[in-house]
gemmi code that builds the backbone of each chain (N, CA, C; Angstrom):
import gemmi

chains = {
    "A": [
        ("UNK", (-8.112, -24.243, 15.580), (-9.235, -23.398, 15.923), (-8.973, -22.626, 17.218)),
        ("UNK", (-8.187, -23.523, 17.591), (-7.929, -22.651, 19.393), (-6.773, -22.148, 19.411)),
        ("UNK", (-6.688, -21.111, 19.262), (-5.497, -19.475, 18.900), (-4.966, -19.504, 20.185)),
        ("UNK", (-4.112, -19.042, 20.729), (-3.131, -18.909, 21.658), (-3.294, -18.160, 22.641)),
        ("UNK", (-4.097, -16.921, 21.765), (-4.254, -15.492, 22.325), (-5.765, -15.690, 22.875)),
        ("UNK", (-5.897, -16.820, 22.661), (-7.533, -16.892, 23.208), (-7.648, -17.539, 25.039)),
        ("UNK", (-6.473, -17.975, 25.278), (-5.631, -18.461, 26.098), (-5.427, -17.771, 27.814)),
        ("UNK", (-5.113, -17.658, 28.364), (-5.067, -16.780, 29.697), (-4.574, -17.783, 30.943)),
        ("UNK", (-3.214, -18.305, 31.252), (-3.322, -19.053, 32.441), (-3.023, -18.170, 34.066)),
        ("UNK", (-2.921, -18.601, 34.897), (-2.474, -17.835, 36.078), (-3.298, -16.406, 36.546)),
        ("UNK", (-4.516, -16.628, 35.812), (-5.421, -15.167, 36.435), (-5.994, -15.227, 37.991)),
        ("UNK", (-6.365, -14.221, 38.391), (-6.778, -13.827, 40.065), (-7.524, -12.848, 39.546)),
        ("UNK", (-9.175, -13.348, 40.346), (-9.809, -12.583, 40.392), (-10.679, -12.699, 41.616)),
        ("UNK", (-11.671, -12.280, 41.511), (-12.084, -11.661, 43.302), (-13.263, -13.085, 43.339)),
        ("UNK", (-13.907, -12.603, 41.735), (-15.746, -13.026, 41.772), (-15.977, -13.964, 40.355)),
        ("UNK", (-17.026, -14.735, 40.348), (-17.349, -15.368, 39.177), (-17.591, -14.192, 37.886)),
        ("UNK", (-17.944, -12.945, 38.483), (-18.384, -12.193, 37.487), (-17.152, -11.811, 36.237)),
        ("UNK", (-15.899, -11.375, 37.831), (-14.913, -10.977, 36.615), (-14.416, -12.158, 35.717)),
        ("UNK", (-14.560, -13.324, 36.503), (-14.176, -14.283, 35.430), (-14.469, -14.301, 34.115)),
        ("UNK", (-15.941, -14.129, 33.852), (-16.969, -13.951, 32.909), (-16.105, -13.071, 31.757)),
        ("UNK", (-16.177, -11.726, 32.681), (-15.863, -10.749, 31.516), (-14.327, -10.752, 30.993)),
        ("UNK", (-13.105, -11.138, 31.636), (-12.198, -11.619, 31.665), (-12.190, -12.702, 30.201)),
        ("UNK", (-13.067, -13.813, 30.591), (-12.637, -14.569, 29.257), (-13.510, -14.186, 28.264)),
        ("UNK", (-14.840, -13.270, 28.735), (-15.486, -12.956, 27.305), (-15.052, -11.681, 26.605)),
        ("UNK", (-14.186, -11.226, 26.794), (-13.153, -10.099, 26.486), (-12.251, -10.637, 25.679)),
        ("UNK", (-11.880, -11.793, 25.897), (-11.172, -12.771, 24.852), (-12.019, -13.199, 23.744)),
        ("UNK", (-12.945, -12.887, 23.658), (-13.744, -13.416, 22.705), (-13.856, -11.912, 22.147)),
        ("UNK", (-14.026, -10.892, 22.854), (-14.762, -10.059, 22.037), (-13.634, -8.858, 21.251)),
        ("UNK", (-12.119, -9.241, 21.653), (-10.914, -8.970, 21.344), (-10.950, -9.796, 19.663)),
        ("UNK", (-11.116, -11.060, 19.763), (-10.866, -11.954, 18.736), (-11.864, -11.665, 17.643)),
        ("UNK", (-13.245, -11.048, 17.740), (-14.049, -10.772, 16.841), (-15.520, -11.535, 17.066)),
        ("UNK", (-14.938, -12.650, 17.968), (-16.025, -13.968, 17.935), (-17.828, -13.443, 18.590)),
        ("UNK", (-17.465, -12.127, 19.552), (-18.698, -12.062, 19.879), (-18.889, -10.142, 20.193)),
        ("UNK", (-20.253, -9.596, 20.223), (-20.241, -8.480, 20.576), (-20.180, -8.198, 21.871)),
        ("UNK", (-19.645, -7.264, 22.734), (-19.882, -6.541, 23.804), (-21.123, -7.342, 24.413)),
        ("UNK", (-22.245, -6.855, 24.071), (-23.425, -7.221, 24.924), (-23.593, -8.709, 25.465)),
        ("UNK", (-22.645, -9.838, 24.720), (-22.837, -11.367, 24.846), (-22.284, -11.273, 26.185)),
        ("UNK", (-20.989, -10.429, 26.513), (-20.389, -10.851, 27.755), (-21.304, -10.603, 29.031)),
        ("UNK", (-22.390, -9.883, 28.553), (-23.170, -9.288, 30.050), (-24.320, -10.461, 29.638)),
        ("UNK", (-24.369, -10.756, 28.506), (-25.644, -11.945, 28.474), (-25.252, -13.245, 29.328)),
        ("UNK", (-23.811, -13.715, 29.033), (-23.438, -14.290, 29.912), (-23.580, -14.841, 31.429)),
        ("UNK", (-23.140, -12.997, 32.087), (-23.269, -12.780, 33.246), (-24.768, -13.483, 33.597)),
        ("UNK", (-25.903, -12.399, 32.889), (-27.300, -12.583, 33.132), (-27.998, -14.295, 33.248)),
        ("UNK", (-27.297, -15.176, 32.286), (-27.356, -16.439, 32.223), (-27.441, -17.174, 33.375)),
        ("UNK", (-26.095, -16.905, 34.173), (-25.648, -17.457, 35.177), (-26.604, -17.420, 36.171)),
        ("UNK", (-27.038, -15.917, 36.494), (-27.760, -15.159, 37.886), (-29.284, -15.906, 36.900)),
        ("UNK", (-29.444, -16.128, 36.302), (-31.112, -16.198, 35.720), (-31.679, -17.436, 35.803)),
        ("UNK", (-30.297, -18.549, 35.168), (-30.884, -19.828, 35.043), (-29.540, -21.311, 35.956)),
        ("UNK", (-29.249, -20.011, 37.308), (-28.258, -20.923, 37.841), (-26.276, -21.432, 37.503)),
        ("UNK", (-26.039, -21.661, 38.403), (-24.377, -22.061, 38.197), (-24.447, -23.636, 37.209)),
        ("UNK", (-25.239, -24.294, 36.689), (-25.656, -25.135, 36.025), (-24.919, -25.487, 34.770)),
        ("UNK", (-23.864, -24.332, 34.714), (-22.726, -24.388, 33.703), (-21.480, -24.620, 34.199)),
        ("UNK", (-21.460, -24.668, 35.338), (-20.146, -25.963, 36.228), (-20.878, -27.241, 35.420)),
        ("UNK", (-19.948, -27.472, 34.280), (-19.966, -28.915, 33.422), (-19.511, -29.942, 34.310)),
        ("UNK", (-18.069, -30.059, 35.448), (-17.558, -30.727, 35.986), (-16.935, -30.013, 37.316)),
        ("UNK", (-16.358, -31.321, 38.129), (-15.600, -30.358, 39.096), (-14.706, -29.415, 38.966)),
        ("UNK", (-14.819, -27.775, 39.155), (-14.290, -27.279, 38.988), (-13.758, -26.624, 37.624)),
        ("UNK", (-15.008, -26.432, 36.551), (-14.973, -26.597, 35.362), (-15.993, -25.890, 34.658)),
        ("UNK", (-16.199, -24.439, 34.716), (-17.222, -23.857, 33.883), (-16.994, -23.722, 32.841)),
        ("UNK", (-18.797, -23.758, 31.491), (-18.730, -23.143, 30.534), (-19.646, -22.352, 30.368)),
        ("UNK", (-19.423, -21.068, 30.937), (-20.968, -19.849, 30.546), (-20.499, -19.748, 29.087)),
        ("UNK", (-22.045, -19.405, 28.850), (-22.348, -18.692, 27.735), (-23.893, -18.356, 27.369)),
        ("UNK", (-23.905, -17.981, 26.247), (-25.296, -17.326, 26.134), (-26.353, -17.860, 25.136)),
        ("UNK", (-26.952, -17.077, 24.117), (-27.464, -17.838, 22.928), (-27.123, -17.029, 21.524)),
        ("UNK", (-27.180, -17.553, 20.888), (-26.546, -17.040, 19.635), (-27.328, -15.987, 19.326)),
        ("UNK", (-28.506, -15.768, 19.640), (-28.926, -14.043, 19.515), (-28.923, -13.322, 20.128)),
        ("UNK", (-27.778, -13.556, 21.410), (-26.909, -12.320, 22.370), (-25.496, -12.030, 21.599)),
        ("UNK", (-25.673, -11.852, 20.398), (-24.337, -11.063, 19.777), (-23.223, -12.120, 19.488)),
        ("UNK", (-23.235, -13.340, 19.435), (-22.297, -14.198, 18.649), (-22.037, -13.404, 17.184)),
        ("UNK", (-20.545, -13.663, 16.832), (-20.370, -13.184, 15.398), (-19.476, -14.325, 14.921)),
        ("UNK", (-18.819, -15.507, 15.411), (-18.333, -16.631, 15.102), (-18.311, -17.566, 16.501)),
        ("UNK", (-18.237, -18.777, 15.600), (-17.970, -20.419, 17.009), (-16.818, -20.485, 17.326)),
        ("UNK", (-16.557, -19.991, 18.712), (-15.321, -20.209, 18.897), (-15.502, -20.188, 20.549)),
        ("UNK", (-14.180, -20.693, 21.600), (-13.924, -20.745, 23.106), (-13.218, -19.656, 23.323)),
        ("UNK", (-13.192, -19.565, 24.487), (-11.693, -18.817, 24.797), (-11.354, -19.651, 26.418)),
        ("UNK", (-10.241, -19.886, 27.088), (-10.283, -20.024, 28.109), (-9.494, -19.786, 28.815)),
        ("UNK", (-10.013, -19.740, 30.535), (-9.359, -18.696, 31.779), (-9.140, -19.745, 32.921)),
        ("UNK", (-8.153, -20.039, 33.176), (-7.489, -21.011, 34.440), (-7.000, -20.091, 35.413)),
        ("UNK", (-7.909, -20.448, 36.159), (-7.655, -19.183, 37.704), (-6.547, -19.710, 38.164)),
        ("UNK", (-5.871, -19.014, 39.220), (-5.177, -19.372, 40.029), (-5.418, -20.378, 41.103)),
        ("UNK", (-6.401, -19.609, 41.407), (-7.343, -20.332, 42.605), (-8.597, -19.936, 42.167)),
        ("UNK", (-9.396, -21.613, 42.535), (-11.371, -21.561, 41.809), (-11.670, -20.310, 42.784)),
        ("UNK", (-12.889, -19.809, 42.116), (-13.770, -19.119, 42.151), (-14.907, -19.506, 42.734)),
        ("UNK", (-15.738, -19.092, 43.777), (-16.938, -19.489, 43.722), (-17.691, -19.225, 42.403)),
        ("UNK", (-18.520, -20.010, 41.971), (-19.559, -19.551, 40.544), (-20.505, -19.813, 40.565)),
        ("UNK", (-21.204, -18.446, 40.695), (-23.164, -18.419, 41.041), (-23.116, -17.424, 41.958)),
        ("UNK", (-24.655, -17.700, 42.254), (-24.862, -16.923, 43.621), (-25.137, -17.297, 45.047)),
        ("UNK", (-25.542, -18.856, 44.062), (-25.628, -19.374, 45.683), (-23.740, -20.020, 46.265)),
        ("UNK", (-23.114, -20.495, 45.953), (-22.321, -20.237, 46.434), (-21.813, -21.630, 46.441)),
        ("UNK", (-22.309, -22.746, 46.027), (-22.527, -23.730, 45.926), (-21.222, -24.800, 45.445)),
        ("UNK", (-21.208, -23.841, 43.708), (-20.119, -24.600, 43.269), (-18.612, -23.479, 42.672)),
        ("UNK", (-17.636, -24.514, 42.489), (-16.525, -23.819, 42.367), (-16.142, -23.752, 40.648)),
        ("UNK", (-15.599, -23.401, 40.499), (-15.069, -22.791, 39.064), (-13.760, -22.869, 38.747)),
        ("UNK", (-12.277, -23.660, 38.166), (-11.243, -22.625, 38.516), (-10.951, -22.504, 36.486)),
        ("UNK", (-11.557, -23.488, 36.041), (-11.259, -23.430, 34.364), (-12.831, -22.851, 33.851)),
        ("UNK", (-12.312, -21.492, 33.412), (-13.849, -20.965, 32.733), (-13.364, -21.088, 31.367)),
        ("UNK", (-14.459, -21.653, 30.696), (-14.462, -22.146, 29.300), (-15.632, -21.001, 28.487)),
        ("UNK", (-15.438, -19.743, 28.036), (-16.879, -19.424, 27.754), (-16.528, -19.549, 26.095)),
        ("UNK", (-17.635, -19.937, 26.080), (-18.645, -20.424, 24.960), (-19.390, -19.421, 24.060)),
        ("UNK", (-19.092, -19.823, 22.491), (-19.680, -18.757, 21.576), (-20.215, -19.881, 20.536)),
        ("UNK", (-21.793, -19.942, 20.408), (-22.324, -20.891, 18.905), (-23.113, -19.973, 18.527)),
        ("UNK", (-22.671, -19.988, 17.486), (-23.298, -19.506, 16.236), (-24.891, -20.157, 15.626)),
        ("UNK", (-24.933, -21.280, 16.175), (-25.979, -22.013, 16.073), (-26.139, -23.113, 16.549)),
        ("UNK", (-26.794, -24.438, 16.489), (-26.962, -25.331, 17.228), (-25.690, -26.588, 17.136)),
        ("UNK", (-25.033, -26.178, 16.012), (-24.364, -27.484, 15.763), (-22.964, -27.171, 15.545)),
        ("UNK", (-22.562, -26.020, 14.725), (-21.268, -25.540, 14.520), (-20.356, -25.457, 15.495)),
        ("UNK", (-20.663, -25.684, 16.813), (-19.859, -25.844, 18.110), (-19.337, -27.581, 18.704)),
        ("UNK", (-19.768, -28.599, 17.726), (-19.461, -29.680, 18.087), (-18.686, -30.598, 18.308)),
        ("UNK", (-17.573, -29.671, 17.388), (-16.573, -30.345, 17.553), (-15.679, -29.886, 18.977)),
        ("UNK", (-15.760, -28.682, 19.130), (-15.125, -27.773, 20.470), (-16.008, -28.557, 21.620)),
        ("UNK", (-17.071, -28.609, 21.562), (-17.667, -29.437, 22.550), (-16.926, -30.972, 23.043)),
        ("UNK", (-16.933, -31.418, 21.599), (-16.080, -33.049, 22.099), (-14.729, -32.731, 22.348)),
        ("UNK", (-14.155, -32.189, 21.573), (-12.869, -31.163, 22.209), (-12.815, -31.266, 23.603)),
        ("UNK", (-13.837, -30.658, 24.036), (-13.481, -30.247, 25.707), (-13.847, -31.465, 26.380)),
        ("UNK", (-14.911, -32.079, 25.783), (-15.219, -33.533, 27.004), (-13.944, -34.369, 26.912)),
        ("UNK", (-13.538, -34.179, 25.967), (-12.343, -35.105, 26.011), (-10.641, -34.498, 27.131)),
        ("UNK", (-10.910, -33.719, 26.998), (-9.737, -32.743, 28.017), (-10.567, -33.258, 29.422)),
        ("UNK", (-12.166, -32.991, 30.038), (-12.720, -33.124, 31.233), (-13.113, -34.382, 31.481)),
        ("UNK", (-12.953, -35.468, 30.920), (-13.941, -36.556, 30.754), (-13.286, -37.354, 32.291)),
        ("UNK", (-11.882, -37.785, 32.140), (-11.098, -38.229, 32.992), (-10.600, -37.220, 34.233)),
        ("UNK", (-11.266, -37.755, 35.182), (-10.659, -37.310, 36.558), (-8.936, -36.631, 36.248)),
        ("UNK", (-8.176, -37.672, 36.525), (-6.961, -37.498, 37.238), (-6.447, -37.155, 35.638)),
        ("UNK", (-6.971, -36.956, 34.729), (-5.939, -35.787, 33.381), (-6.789, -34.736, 33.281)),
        ("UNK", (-7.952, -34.174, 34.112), (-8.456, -32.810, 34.395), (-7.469, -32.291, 35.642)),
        ("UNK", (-7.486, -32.890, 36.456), (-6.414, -32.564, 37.785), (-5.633, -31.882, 37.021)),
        ("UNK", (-4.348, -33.099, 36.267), (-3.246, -32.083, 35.624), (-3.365, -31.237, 35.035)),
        ("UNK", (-4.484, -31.323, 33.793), (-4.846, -30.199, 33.508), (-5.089, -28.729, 34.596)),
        ("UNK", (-5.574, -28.534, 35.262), (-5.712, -27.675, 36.065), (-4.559, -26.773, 37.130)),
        ("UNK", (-3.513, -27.784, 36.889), (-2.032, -27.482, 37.262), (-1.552, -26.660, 36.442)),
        ("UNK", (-2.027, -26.082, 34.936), (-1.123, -26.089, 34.099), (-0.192, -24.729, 34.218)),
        ("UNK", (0.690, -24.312, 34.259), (1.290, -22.938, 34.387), (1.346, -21.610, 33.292)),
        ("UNK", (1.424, -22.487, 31.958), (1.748, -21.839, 30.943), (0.396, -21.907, 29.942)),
        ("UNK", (0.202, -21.184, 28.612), (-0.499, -21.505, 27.719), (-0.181, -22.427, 27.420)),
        ("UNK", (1.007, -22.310, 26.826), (1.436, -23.813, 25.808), (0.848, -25.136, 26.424)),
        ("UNK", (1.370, -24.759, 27.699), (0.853, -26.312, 28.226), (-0.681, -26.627, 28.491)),
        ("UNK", (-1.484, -25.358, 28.768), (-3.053, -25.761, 28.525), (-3.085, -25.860, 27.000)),
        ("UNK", (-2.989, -25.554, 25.853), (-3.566, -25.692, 24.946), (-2.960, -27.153, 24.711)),
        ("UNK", (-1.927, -27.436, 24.935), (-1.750, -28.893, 24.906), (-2.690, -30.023, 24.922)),
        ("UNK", (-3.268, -29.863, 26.306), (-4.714, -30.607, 26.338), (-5.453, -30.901, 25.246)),
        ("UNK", (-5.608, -29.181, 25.037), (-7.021, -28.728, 24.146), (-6.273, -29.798, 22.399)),
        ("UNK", (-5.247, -29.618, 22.469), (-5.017, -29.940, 21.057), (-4.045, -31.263, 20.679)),
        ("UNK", (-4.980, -32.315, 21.493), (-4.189, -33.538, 21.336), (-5.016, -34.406, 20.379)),
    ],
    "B": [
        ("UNK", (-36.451, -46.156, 23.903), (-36.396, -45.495, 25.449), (-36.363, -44.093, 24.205)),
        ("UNK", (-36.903, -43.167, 24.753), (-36.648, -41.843, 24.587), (-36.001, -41.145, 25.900)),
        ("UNK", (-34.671, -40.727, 25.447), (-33.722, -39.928, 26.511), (-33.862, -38.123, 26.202)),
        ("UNK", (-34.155, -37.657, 27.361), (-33.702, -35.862, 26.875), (-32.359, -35.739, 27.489)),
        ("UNK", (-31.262, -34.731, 27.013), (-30.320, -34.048, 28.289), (-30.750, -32.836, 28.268)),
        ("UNK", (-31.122, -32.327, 29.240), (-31.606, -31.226, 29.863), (-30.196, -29.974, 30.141)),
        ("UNK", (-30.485, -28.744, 29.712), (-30.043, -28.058, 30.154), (-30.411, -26.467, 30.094)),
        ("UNK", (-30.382, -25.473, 30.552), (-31.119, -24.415, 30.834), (-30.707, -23.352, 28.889)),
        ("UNK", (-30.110, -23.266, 27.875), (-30.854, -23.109, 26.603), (-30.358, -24.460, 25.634)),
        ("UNK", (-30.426, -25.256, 26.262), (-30.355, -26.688, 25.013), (-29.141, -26.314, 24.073)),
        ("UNK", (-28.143, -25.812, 24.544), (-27.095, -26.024, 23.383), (-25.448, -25.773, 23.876)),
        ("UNK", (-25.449, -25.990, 24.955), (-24.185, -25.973, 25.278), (-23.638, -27.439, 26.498)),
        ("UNK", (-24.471, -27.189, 27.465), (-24.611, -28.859, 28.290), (-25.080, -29.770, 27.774)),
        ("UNK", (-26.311, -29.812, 27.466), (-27.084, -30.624, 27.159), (-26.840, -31.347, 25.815)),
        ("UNK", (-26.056, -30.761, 25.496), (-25.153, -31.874, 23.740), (-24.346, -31.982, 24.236)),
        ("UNK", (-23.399, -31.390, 25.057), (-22.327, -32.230, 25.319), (-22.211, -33.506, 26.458)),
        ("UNK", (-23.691, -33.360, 27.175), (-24.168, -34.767, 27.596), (-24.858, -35.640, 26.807)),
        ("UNK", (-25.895, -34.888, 25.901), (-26.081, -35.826, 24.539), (-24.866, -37.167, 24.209)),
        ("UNK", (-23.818, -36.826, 24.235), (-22.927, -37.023, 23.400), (-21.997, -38.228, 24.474)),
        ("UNK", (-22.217, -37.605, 25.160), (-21.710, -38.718, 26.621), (-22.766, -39.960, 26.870)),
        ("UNK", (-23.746, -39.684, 26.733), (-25.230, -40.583, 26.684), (-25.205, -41.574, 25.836)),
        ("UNK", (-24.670, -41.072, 24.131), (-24.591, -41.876, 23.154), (-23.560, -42.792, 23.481)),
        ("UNK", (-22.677, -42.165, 24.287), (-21.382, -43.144, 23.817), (-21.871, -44.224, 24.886)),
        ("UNK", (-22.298, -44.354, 25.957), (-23.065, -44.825, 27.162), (-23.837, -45.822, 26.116)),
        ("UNK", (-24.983, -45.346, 25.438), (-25.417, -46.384, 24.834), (-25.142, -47.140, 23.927)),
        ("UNK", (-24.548, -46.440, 23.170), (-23.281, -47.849, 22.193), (-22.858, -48.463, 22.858)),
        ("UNK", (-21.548, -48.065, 23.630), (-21.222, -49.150, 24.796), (-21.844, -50.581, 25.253)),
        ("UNK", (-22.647, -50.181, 25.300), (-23.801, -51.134, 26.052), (-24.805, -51.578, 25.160)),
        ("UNK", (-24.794, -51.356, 23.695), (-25.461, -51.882, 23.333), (-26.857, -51.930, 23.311)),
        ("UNK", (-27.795, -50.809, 24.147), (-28.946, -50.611, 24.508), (-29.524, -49.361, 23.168)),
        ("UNK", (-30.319, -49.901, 22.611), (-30.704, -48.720, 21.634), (-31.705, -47.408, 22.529)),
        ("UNK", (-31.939, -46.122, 22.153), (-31.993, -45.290, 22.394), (-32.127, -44.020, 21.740)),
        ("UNK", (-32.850, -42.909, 21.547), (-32.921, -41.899, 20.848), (-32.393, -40.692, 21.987)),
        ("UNK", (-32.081, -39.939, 21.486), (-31.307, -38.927, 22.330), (-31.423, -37.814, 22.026)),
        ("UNK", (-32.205, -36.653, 22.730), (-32.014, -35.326, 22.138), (-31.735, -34.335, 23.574)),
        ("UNK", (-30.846, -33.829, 22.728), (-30.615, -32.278, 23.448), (-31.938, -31.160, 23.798)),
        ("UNK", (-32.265, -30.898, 24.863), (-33.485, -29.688, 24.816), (-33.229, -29.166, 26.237)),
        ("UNK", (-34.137, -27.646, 26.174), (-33.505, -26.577, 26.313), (-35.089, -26.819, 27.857)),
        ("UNK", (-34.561, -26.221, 29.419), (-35.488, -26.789, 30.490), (-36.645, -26.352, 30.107)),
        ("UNK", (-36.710, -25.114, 29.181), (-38.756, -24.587, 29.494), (-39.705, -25.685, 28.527)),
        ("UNK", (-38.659, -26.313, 27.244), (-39.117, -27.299, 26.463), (-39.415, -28.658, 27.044)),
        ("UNK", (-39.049, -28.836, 28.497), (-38.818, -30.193, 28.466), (-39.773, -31.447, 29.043)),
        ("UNK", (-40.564, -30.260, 29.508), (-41.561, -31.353, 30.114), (-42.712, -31.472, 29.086)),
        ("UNK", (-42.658, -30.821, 27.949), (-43.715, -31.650, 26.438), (-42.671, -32.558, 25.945)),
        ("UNK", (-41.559, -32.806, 26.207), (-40.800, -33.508, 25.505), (-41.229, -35.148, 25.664)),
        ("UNK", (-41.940, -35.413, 25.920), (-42.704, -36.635, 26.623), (-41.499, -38.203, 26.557)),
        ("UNK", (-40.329, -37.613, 27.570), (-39.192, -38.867, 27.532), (-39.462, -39.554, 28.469)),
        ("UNK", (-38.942, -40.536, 28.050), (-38.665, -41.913, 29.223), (-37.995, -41.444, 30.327)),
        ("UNK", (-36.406, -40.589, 29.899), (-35.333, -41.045, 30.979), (-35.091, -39.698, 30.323)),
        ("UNK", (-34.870, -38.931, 32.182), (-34.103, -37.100, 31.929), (-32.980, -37.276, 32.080)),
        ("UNK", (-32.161, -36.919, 31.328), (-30.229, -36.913, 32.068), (-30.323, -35.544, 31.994)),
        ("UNK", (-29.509, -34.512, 33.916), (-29.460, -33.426, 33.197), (-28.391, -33.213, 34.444)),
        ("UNK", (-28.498, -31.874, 34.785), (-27.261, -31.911, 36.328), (-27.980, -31.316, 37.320)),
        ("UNK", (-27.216, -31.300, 38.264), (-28.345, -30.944, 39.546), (-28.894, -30.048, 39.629)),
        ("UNK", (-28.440, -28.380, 39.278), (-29.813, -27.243, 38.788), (-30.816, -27.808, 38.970)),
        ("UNK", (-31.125, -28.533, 37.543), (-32.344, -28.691, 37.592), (-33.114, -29.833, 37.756)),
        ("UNK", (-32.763, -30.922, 38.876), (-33.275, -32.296, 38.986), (-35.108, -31.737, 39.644)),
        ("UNK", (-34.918, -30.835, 40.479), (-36.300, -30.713, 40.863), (-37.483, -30.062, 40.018)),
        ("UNK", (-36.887, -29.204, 39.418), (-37.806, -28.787, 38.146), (-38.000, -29.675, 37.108)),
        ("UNK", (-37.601, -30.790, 36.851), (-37.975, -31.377, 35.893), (-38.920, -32.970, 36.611)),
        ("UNK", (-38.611, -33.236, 38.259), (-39.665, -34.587, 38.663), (-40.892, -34.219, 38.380)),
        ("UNK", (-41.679, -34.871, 38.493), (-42.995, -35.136, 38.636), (-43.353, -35.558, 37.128)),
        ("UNK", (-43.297, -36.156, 36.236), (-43.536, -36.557, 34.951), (-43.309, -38.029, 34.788)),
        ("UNK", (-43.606, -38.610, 33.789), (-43.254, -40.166, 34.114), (-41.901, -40.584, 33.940)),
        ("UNK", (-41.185, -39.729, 33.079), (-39.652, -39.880, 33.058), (-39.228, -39.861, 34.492)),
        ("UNK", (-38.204, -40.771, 34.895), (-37.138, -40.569, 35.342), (-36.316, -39.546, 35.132)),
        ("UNK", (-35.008, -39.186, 36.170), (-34.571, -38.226, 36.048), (-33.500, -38.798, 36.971)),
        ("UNK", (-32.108, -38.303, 36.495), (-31.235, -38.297, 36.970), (-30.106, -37.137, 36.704)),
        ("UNK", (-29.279, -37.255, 37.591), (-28.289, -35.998, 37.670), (-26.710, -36.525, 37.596)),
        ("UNK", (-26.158, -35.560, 36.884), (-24.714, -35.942, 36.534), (-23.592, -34.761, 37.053)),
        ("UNK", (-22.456, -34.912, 37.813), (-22.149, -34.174, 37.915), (-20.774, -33.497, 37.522)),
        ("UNK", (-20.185, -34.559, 36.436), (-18.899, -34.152, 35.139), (-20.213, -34.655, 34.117)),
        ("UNK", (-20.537, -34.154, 33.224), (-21.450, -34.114, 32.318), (-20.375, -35.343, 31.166)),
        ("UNK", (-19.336, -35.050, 31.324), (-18.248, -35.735, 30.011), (-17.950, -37.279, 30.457)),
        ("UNK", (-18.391, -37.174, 31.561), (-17.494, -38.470, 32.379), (-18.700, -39.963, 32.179)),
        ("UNK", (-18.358, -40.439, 30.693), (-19.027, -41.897, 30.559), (-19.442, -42.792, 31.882)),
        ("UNK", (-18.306, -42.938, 32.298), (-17.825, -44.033, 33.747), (-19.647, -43.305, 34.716)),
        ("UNK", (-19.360, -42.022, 35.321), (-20.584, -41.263, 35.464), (-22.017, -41.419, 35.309)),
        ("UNK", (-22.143, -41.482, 33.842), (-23.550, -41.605, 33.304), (-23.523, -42.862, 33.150)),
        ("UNK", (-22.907, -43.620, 32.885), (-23.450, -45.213, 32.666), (-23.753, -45.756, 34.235)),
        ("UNK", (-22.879, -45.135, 35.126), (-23.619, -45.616, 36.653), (-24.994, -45.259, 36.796)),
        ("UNK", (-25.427, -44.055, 36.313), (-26.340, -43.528, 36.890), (-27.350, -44.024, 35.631)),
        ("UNK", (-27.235, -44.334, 35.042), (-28.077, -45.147, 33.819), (-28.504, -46.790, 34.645)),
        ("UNK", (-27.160, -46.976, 34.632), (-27.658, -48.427, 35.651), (-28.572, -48.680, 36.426)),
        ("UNK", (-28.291, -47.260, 37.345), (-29.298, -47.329, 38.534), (-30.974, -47.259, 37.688)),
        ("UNK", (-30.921, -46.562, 36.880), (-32.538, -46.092, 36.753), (-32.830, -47.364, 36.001)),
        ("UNK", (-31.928, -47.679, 35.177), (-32.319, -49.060, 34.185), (-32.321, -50.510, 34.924)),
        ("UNK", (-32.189, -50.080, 36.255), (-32.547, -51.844, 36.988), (-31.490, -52.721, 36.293)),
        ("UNK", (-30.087, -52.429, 35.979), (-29.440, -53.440, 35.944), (-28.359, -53.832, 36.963)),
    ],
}
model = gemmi.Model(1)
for chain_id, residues in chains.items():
    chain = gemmi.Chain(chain_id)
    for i, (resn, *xyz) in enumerate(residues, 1):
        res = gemmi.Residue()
        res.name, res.seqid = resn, gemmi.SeqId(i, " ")
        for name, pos in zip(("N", "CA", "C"), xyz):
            atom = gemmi.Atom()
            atom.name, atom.element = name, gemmi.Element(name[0])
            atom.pos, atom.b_iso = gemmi.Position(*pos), 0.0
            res.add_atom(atom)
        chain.add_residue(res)
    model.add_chain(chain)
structure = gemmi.Structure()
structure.add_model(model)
structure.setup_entities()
């Protein structure tokens, strides 16, 4: 389920925002969502808080399936260096995970997917080292 | 016990703490109902025990639920501490 090209390691960016559009550009490259989801996104964040830092250093924005989802699928963006993410300034970001459901349930398995990559401290660390795709999707696909 | 996980639209945190919760209560053996819901739903949700993350610990006190905050949503080890604490064991 998790394509290669959905993938992005070693990015630099300034702000949480470009992060956003950065990996929801990966989504909207792949088919999975329209244009407008990536700014629903954004709006998410600024509306209802950084509350999508799942873990340390570990976002998953996203939106609701009637901001332009067109399939369930991730894409994800491993900064170089975290990001602040929000506005208050609070928490850090450096793995953005954004998120596309189609509905309430069709995302569940990608969900346990990912708790299982974040669940453990010190194999999120490595994870977060990772240099290459290959080696993040590794995680994703054990 | 009725449990909510709280999160701002009920379908992206808040199941994947669902899901951390369950495994928390198998574990342990403590029965439990568990639902995912979305913060403007949550205070008719009339639960025992809030699991949600810090956003929103203050918007959701004042109700008879408890409320606690998690801050790796995935991390069992995590929520079963903070289960402990509220469950007096």
């Amino acid at each position: 389920m998790l394509e290669p090209e959905l993938l992005k390691v070693g990015i630099v960016v300034n702000t949480w925002q470009e992060a956003i559009q950065q990996g929801g550009e990966l989504l909207v490259k792949s088919g999975m969502v329209e244009q407008r989801y990536v700014e629903a996104m954004i709006d998410n964040v600024i509306k209802l808080g950084p509350y999508m830092v799942i873990a340390p250093k570990v976002a998953m924005p996203h939106a609701r399936p009637q901001d332009g989802v067109l399939k369930t699928g991730i894409s994800l963006l491993l900064l170089k260096e975290p990001v602040v993410f929000g506005e208050r300034g609070e928490q850090l970001a450096q793995l953005v995970i954004c998120l596309a459901a189609l509905d309430n349930s069709s995302h569940l398995d990608l969900l346990k997917q990912i708790a299982e990559v974040i669940r453990d401290e010190a194999s999120l660390a490595l994870m977060l080292q990772a240099t290459t795709t290959e080696e993040l999707l590794n995680y994703f696909s054990k | 016990m009725k449990i909510i996980t709280v999160c701002g639209m009920g379908l992206g945190t808040s199941l994947m703490l669902k899901m951390t919760v369950e495994r928390v209560l198998q574990a342990k053996g403590i029965k439990g109902e568990v639902e995912a819901i979305d913060i403007g739903s949550a205070a008719s949700a009339n639960a025992d025990l809030i699991v949600t993350n810090h956003e929103f610990v203050k918007e959701l006190q004042g109700t008879k639920a408890k409320v606690v905050a998690i801050k790796n949503i995935a991390s069992e080890k995590e929520v079963a501490e903070a289960l402990a604490e509220v469950l007096g064991e």
